[in-house]
C-alpha positions in Angstrom: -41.5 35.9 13.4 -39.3 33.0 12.8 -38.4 31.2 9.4 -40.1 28.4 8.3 -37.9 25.8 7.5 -37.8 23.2 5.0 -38.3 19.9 5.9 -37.2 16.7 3.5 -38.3 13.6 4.8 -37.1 10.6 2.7 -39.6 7.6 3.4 -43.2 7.4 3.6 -44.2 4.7 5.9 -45.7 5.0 9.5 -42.1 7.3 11.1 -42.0 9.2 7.9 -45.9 10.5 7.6 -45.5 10.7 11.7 -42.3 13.4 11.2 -43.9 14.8 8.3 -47.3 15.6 10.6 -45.4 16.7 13.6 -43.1 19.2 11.1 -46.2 20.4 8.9 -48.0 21.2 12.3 -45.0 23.0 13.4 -45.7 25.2 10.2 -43.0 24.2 8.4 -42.7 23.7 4.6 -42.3 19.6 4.2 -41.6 17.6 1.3 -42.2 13.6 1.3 -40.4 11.3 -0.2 -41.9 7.6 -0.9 -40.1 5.3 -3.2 -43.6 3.0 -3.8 -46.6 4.3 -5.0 -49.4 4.2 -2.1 -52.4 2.6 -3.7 -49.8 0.0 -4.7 -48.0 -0.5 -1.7 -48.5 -3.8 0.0 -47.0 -3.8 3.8 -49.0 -5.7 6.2 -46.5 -5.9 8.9 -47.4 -3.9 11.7 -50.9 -4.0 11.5 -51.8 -4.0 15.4 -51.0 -0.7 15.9 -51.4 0.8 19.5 -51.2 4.6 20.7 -53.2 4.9 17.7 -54.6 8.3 18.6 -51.3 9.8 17.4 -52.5 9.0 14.0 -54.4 11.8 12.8 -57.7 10.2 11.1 -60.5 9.4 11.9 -60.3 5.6 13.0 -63.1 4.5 10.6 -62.8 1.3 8.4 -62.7 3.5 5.4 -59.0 5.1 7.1 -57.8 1.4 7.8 -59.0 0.8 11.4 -61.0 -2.2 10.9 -61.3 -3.6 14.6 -60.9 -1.4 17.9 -59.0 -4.6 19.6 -59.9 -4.4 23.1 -57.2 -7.2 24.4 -54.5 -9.3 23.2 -54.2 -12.1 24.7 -50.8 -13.9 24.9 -50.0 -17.5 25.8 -46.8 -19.7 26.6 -46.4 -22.9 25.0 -44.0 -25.7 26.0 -44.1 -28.5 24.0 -47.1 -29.5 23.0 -49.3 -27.4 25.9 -50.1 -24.0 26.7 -48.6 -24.0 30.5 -48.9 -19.8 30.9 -50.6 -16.9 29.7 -51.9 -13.4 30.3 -54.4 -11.1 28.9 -53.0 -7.3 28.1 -56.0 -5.0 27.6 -55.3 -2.5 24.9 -57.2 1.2 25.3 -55.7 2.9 22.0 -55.2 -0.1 19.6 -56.6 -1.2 16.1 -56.1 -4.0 13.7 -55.8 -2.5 10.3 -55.0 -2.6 7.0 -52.1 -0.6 6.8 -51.8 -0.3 3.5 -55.2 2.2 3.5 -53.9 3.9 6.9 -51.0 5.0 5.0 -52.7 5.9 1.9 -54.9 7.9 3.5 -52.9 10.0 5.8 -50.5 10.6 3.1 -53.4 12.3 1.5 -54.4 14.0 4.4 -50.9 15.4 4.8 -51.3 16.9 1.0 -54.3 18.0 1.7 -52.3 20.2 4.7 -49.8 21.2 2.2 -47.1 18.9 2.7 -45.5 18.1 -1.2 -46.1 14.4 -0.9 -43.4 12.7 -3.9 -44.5 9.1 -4.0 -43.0 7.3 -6.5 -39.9 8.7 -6.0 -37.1 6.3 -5.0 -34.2 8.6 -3.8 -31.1 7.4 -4.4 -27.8 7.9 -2.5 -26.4 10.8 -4.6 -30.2 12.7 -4.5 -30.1 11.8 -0.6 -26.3 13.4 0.0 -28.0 16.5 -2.4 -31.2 17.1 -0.5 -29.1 17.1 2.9 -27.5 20.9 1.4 -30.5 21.9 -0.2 -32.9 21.5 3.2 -32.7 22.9 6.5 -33.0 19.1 7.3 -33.1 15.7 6.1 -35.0 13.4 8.1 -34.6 9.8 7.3 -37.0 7.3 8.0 -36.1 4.9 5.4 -35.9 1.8 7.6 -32.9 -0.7 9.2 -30.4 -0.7 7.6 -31.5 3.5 6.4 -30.1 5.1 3.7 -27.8 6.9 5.8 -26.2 3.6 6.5 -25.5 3.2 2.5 -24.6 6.7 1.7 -21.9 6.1 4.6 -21.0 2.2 3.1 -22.2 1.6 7.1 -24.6 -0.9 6.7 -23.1 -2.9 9.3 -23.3 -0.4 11.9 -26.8 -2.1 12.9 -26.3 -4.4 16.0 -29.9 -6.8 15.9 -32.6 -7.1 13.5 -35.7 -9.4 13.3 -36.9 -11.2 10.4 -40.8 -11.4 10.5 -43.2 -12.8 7.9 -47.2 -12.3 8.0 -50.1 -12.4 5.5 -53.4 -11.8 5.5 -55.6 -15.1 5.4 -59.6 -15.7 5.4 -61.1 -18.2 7.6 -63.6 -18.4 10.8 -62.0 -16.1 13.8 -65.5 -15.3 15.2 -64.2 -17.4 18.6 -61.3 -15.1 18.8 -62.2 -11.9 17.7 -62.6 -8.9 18.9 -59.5 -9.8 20.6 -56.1 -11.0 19.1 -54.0 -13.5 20.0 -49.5 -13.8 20.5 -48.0 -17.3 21.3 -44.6 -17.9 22.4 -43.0 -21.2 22.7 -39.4 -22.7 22.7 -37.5 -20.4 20.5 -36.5 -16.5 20.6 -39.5 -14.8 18.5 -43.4 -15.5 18.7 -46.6 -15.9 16.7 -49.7 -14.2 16.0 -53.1 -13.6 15.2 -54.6 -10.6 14.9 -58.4 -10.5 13.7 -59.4 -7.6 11.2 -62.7 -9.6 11.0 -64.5 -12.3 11.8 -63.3 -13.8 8.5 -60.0 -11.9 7.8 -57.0 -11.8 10.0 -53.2 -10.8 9.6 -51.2 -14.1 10.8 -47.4 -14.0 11.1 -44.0 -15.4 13.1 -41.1 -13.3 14.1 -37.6 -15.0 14.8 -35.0 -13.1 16.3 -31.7 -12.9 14.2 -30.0 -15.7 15.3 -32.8 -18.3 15.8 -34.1 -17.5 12.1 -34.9 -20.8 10.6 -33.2 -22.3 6.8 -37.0 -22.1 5.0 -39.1 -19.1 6.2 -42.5 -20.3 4.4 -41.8 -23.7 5.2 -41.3 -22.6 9.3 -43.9 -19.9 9.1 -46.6 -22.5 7.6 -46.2 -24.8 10.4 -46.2 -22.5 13.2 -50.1 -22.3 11.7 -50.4 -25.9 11.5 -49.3 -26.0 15.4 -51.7 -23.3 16.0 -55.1 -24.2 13.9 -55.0 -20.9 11.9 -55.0 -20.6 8.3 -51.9 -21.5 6.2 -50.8 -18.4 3.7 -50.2 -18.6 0.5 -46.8 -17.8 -0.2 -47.9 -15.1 -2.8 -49.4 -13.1 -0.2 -46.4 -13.4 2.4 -44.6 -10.3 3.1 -41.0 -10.7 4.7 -39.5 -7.8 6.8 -36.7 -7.3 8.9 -37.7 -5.0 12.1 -35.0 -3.9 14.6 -33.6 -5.8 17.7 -33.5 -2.6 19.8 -31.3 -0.1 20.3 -29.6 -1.9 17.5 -28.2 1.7 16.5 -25.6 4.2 18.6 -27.4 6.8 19.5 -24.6 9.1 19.0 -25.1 8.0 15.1 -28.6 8.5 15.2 -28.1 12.2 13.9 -25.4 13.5 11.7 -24.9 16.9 11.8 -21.9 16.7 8.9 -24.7 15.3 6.7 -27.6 17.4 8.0 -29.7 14.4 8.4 -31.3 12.7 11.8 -32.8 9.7 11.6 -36.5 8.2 13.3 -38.3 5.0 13.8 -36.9 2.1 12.8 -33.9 3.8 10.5 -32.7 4.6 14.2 -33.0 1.2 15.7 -35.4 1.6 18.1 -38.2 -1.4 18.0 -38.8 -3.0 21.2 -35.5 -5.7 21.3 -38.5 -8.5 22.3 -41.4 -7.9 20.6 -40.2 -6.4 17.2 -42.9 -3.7 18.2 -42.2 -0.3 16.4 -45.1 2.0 14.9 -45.9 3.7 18.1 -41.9 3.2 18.8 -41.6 5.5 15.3 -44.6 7.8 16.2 -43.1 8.6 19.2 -39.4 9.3 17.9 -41.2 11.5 15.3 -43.0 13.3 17.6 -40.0 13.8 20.1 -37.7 15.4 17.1 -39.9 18.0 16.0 -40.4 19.5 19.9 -36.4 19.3 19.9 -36.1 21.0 16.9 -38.7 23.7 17.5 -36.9 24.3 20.4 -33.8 24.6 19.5 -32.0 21.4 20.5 -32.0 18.9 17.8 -28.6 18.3 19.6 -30.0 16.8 22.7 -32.9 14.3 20.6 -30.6 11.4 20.4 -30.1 11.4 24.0 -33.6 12.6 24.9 -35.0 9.1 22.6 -32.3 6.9 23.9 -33.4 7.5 27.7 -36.4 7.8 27.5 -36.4 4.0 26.5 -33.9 2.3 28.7 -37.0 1.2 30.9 -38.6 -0.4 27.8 -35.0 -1.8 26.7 -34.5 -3.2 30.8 -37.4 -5.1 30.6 -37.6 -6.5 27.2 -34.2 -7.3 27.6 -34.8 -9.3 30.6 -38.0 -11.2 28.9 -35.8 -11.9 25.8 -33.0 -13.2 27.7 -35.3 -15.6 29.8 -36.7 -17.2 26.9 -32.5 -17.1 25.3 -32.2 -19.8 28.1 -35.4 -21.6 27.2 -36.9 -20.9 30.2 -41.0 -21.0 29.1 -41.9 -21.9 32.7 -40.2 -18.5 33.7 -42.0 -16.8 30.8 -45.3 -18.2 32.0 -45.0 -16.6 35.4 -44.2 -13.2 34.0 -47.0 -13.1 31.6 -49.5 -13.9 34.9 -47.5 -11.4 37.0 -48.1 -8.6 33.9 -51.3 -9.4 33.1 -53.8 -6.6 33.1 -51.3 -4.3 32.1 -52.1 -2.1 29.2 -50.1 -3.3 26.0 -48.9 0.0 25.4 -47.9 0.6 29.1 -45.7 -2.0 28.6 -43.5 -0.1 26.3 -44.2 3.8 27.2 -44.9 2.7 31.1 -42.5 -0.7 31.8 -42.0 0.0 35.1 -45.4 -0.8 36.2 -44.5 -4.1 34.9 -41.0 -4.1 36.5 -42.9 -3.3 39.8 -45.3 -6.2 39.6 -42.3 -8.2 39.3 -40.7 -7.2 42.5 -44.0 -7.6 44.1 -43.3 -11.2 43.3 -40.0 -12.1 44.9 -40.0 -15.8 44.5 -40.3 -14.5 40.7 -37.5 -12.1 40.9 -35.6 -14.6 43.0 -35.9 -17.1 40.3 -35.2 -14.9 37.6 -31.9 -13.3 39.3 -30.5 -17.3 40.2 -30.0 -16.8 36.2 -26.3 -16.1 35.5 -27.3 -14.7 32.2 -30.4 -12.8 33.7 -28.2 -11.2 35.4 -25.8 -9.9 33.0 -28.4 -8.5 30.8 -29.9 -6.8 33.9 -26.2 -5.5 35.0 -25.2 -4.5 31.2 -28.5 -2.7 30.6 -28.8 -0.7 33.7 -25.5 0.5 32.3 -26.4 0.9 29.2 -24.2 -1.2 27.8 -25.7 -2.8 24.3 -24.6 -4.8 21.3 -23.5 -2.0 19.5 -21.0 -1.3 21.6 -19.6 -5.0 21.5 -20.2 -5.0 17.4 -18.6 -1.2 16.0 
């Protein structure tokens, strides 16, 4: 009969609960840290949340799962038109509040036993403490983690995205069930995503080098352009979200420290999108079969390829729109469309092959010098962190 081991895991958002499930379910003893307390905590980035059966609740409205979005449907914008789009139906997806999803699977996991510490910020010398006193330290504390400031290696993060989003009140009954992502002349998006007919969560990402001077002022009129509901500023959350793999994966666990790292601490979001709790769910779920069997050694490796589709082909998105090429973008949301969102991540290559089965598509996209060296560097797995470290 083996040992049960002792589990710390230092962050209590989505990729922290996630390891803490997958560990507890293993039978181990676990121990959560969460520096906020949860009926206080106000995070409503993330919110469409997809592959949501490996949450375990029951996806009621009184767990957080307020609308069972069947679709999101995403359109292109150049200039002042919509010139593409594509509808991405979405089989295991809610809106939510994720503030209540949180809260209520953190009680779920003490009700299972885990010790669940919230209000506990841990600072660097208790994190380089609980590393000796655990069989392991799992960090899920976010980009940059606090494995990066115990190390002074903050900067060993290649991308990030900065993303703002609120919730706002107004009439979505012509959109909803469904939610809705526009794209348009600049490297990040907007969205809408209904929680009701008369509640949504409405934000704009920007990757890190198109970020704009005024946030609120940017984030405003990207409502204006769109008709939705202008936030109040009060009620604007900013986060920054990972331009995946924005982290070596050789760095992602440190045996000298005893500590591995999961969701977006290890810099895996989707490097398009900014996409990341089924992204975290998934790393989560992935270290606790490697450590049950034996090879915590081989789950770096194990989570970097099983991405490098999802990488390839949001790689190749992101650099189309790079070159400002919303024509191009257009065409590859019709070729996609009907794809489920989450296939798009966990599955890409059913995307990748409707692209080939358009080769006037693939021949414009390839005539693309820097298509073409995103292509080349990430079949070789050649990334940012390796130009930046």
């Amino acid at each position: 009969m083996r040992r049960r081991r002792s589990i710390a895991v230092v962050g209590g958002a989505v990729g922290g609960l996630a390891a803490a499930t997958e560990f507890r379910r293993l039978g181990d003893d676990v121990t959560l840290y969460e520096r906020q307390r949860y009926d206080e905590k106000r995070v409503n980035c993330g919110e469409a949340m997809t592959a949501a059966s490996g949450i375990p609740l029951e996806k009621t409205a009184e767990n957080g799962f307020l609308n069972p979005v069947p679709s999101f449907r995403v359109a292109v914008r150049g200039d002042e038109t919509v010139i593409g789009s594509g509808t991405f139906p979405a089989r295991d997806a809610y809106i939510t509040d994720r503030n209540l999803v949180e809260r209520r699977w953190a009680a779920w996991l003490a009700d299972r036993g885990v010790d669940v510490r919230a209000n506990h910020g841990v600072s660097k010398a208790e994190f380089r403490r609980l590393g000796g006193e655990y069989d392991l330290l799992v960090d899920a504390t976010g980009q940059p983690s606090l494995t990066s400031k115990v190390r002074a290696a903050t900067d060993e993060y290649a991308g990030r995205m900065v993303a703002l989003n609120a919730d706002v009140t107004g009439d979505f009954s012509a959109l909803f069930p469904h939610s809705r992502i526009v794209f348009e002349g600049y490297l990040g998006y907007e969205w809408l995503f209904p929680k009701t007919e008369t509640r949504a969560n409405v934000g704009v990402g920007w990757h890190e080098g198109d970020v704009p001077d005024d946030y609120f002022a940017a984030f405003r009129a990207a409502c204006e352009r769109n008709d939705w509901p202008k936030p109040d500023r009060s009620r604007t959350n900013v986060a920054v979200i990972p331009r995946g793999p924005s982290l070596d994966p050789a760095r992602i666990y440190r045996p000298e420290n005893n500590v591995v790292r999961v969701g977006d601490a290890a810099g895996i979001a989707n490097r398009f999108t900014g996409k990341g709790i089924s992204q975290a769910i998934h790393s989560a779920s992935l270290l606790a079969e490697c450590v049950a069997a034996g090879e915590l050694d081989e789950y770096p490796d194990r989570l970097h390829r099983g991405m490098r589709a999802e990488y390839l082909l949001s790689s190749l998105v992101t650099t189309v729109l790079d070159e400002g090429r919303t024509d191009l973008l257009a065409d590859l949301l019709s070729a996609a469309s009907g794809i489920d969102i989450e296939a798009i991540d966990r599955k890409p290559y059913r995307a990748l092959i409707r692209l080939l089965s358009h080769p006037s598509l693939a021949g414009r996209l390839l005539s693309i010098s820097a298509v073409r060296t995103s292509v080349w560097r990430a079949l070789r797995d050649d990334w940012e962190y390796d130009r930046t470290n």
